[in-house]
C-alpha positions in Angstrom: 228.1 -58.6 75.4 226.4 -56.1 73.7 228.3 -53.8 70.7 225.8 -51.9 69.6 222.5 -50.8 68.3 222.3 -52.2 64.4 218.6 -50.4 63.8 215.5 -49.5 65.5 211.8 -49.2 64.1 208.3 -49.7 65.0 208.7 -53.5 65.8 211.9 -53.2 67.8 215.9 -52.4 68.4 218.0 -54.9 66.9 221.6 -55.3 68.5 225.0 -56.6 67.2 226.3 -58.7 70.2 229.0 -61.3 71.1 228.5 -64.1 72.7 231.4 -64.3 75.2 230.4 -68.6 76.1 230.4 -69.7 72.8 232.7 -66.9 71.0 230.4 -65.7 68.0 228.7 -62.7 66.9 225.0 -62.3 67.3 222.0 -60.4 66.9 219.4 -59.6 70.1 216.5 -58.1 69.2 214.0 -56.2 71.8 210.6 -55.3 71.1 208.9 -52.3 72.8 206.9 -53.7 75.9 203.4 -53.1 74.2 204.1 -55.6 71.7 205.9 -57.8 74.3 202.8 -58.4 75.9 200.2 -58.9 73.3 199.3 -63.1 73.1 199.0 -62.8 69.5 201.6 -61.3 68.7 203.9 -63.8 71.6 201.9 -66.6 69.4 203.4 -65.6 66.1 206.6 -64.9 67.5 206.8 -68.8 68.8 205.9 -69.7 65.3 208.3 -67.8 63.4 211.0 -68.8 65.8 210.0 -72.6 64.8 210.5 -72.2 61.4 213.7 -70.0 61.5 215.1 -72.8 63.3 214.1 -75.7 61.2 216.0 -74.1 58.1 219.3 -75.5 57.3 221.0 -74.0 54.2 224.5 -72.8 53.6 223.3 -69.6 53.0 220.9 -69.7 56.0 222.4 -68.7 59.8 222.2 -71.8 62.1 220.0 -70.7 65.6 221.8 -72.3 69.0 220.2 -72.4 71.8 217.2 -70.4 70.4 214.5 -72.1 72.5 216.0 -71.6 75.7 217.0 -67.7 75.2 213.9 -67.0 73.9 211.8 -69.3 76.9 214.2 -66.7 79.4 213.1 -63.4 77.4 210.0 -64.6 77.3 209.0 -64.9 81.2 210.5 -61.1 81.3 208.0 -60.4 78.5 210.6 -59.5 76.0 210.2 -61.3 72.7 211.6 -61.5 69.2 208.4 -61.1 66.7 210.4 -60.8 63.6 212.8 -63.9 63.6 214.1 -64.6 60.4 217.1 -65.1 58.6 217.9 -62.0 57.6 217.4 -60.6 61.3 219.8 -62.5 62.9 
């Protein structure tokens, strides 16, 4: 469920959201559709995401289920470009 907008700029809107399945707080981010469907940028995406989610640190959020969301937002051309720690 979505709580509300946390921040918008040229590369997207981030959200502050729960999820309702697994009871935690989460960010979504959207990126405007221009960006959505540039390869490039879908390919760096991908690669950020990879790396966010081999991190594991105390002081690092875990990602669940990051592949799968993002495979779902991805075949309605909505992608995360910025996936990081500190945007999650």
């Amino acid at each position: 469920m979505v709580l509300k907008l946390l921040g918008a700029g040229g590369m997207g809107a981030v959200y502050a959201a729960e999820d309702t399945r697994l009871q935690r707080q989460v960010a979504l981010k959207f990126l405007p559709e221009q960006l959505a469907t540039d390869p490039q940028r879908l390919g760096r995406f991908e690669r950020e995401a990879r790396s966010a989610v081999a991190l594991n640190h105390p002081n690092i959020c875990t990602i669940y289920e990051n592949a799968g969301g993002l495979d779902a937002a991805h075949v309605k051309s909505v992608i995360h470009r910025d996936i990081k720690p500190a945007n999650i």
